[in-house]
Structure formats: C-alpha cells, structure tokens
matplotlib code that plots the C-alpha trace (Angstrom):
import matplotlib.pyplot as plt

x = [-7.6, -7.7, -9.5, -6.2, -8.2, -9.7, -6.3, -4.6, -7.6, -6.9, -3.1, -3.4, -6.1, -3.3, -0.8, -2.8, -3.2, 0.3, -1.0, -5.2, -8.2, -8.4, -11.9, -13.7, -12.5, -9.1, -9.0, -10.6, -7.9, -5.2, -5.9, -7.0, -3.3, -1.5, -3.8, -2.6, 1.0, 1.8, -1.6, -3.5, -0.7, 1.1, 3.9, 2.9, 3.2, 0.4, 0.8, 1.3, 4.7, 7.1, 9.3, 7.4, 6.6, 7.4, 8.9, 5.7, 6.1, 2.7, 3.2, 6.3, 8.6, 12.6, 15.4, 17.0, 19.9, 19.2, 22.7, 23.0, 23.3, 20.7, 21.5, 20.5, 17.1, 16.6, 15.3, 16.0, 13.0, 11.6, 9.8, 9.2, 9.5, 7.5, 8.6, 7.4, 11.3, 11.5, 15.0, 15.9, 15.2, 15.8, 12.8, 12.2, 11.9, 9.9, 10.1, 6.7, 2.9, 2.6, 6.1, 5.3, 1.5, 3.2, 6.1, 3.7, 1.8, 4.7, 5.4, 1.7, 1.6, 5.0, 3.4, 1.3, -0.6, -1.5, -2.5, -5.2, -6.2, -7.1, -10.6, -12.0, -13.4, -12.0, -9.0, -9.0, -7.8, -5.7, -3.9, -2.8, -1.7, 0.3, 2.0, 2.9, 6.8, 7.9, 5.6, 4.7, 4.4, 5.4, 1.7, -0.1, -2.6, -6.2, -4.6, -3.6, -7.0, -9.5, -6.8, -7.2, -11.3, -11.3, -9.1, -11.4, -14.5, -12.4, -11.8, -15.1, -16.9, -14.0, -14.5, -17.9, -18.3, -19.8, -17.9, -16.1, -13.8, -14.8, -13.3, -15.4, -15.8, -19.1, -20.1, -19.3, -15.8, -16.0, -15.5, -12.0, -11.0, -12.0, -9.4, -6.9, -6.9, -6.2, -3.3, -1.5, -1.4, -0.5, 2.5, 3.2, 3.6, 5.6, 8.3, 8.2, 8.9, 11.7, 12.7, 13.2, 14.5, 17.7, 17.9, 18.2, 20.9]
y = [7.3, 3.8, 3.6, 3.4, 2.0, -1.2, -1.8, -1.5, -3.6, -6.3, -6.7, -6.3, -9.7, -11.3, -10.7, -11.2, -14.9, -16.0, -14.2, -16.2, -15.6, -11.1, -10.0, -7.5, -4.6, -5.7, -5.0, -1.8, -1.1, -2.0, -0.1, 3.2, 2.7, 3.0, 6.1, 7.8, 6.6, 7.3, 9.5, 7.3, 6.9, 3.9, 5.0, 4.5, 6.5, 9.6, 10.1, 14.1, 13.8, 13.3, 11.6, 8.8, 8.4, 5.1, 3.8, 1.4, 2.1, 1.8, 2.4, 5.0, 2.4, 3.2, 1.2, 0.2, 3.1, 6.7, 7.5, 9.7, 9.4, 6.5, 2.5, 1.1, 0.1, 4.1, 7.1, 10.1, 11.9, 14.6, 12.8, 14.0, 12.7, 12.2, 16.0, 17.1, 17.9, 17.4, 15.5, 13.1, 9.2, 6.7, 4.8, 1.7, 1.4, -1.7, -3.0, -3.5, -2.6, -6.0, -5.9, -3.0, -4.7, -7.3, -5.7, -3.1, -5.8, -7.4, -4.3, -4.9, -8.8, -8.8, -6.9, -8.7, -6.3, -4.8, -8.1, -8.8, -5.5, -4.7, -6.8, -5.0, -2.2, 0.0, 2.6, 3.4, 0.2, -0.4, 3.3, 2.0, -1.2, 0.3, 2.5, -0.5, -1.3, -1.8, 1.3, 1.7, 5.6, 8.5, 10.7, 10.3, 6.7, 9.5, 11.3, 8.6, 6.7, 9.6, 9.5, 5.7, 6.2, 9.3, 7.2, 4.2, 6.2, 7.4, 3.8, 2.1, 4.9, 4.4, 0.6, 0.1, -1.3, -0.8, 1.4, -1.3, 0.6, 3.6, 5.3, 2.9, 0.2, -1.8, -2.2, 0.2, 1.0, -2.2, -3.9, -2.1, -2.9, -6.1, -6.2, -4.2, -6.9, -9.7, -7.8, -7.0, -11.0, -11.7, -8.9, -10.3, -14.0, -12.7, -11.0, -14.4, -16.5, -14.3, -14.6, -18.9, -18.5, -16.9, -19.4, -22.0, -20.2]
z = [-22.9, -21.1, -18.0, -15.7, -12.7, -14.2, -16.0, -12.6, -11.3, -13.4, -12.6, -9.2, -9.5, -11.4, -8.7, -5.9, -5.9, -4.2, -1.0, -1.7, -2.6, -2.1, -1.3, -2.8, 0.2, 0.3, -3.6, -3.0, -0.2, -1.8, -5.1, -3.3, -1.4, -4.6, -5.3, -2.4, -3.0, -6.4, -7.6, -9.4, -11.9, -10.6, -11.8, -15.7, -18.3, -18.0, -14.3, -13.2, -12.4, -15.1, -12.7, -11.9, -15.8, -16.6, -13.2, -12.6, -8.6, -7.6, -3.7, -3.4, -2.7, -1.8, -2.3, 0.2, 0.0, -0.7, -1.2, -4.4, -7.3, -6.9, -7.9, -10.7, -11.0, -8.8, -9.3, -7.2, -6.2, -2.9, -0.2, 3.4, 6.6, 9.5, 10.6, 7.3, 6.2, 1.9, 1.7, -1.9, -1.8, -4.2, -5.4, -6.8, -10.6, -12.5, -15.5, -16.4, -14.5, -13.9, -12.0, -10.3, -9.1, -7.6, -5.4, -4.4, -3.1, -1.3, 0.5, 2.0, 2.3, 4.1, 6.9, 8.9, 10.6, 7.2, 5.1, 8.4, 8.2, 4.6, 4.2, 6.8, 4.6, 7.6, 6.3, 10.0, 10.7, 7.8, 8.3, 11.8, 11.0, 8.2, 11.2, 13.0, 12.2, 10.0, 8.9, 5.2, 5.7, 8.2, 7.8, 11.0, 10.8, 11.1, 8.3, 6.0, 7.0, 5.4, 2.6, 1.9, 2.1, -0.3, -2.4, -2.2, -3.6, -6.5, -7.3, -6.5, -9.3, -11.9, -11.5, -11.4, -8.2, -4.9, -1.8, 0.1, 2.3, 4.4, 7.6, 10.0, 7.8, 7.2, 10.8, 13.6, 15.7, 17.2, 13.9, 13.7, 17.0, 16.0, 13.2, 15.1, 17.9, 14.8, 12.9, 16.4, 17.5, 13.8, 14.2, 17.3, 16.4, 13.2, 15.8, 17.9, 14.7, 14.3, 16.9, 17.5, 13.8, 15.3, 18.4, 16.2, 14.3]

ax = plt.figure().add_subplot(projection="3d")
ax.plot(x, y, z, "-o")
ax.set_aspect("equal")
plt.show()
C-alpha cells in the first residue's frame, strides 16, 4: 500500500503556493491537522471509516447547512460539540485529493491567527489560535495542542523528516507567546479591515 503521508505531503506542497513559500513546521502542522481531523485518511479511499471513503475532506469540514438530508456535494455524518453532545452535520465532499488539499488549506489560510501561528513548531500556539473565531474546532486549545504534536511525530517518521512541531515548539514558552502576540494583531487588523470595508459600503 502507498505511503498515504508522502502522497498527502506532496499535494499539500502543490496547494500551498497561493498562500507562499510554507516552511518545513508549517508543513508538518498542517499535515498532522488533517491527521487529527480526518485520521490520517484524508478522506481517501482506505481511511477507517467508510463514510469518509472517498469524500477527500482532509480537515472535517461542514457545509455551510446541516439541515438533513444533506446538499449536494454533503455527506451526513456524527460530530460533537463543544459540550461533547454527538448531533448529524453535513460535510464537505471533494472531487479529487488534490481538491480536498487545497480547501482544507483555505479553512487554515483564511484565519489569520492560524496561518501566523503554524511555522512556529508550537501546537500550543497553533491549537489556540485555531480557538480564536472563527474557531476551526470546539475540543479545548491544551487538548487539541498534544493532539496536533502526537500527530506531528506520526508524520515526521512516515515522511522521513525531522520533528518540527512539538507542544513548546523549538524554543521555550516565550517563543509561543511570541507567536500568540503576532496571530492576535493579525486577527485584529483582519476584524478592522472588515470593518472600513462596510463603511465604505
């Protein structure tokens, strides 16, 4: 069987250029995200779950309704919620891996907190700037950061590469509060944008 990793390596390289030049953490981040997410299947064909087979949802992304039966383009499938309560949500169906890569990626990139956040090899940091709104997930940011770091040494052996992202990150707390300081003037001038857009409405 096909190393899944590298292949889902290799597409999220090709998507990744629209948002620059990813380093080698962000990559690392990013890919142990979808791990988490959608179990190291992405959403392919060969993932655990029969439901996902073949949906190419690499980050457990919903539509925008959950009204059943789903949309087209939908699946219906159990998720919880921040209160751990299992209700149905439609998710978001792909055509292909490589169209899956690159609207997982979106979900990440449109977040500004999370795009600063992701080189810093810290999944502390990258956990709470995925709970910053719009949040990406409703587990609590300490839980979802060892998550994203287990994940991460999963993908660094199946890849062949060094560990890039770790709780801490390569330095010490002060390099996530470092980062943490960043993504939250980044949100912030993303809400004051907004913001003059609709004045000059």
């Amino acid at each position: 069987m096909p190393n899944r990793d590298t292949a889902a390596r290799a597409l999220l390289v090709s998507a990744w250029p629209k948002y620059g030049a990813p380093s080698p953490a962000a990559l690392q981040a990013a890919q142990a995200i979808a791990h988490v997410e959608s179990g190291g299947g992405y959403g392919a064909v060969g993932t655990s779950d029969p439901l996902w087979a073949g949906s190419n949802n690499w980050g457990a992304i919903k539509c925008p309704s959950s009204a059943q039966p789903c949309a087209d383009g939908c699946f219906s499938h159990t998720d919880t919620d921040g209160q751990g309560k299992a209700s149905l949500y439609c998710f978001r169906s792909y055509a292909t891996p490589a169209d899956g890569a690159a609207g997982f990626l979106y979900e990440l990139m449109r977040r500004p907190a999370v795009r600063a956040a992701l080189p810093s090899g810290s999944s502390t940091a990258i956990a709470q700037a995925m709970a910053r709104a719009p949040a990406y997930m409703a587990l609590s940011p300490v839980a979802y950061g060892r998550l994203i770091a287990a994940r991460a040494a999963i993908v660094a052996k199946a890849v062949g590469e060094p560990l890039y992202v770790t709780q801490d990150g390569p330095g010490s707390s002060s390099s996530s509060a470092a980062f943490l300081l960043v993504a939250g003037f980044l949100g912030w001038l993303e809400v004051e944008k907004r913001k003059l857009r609709r004045r000059r409405r």
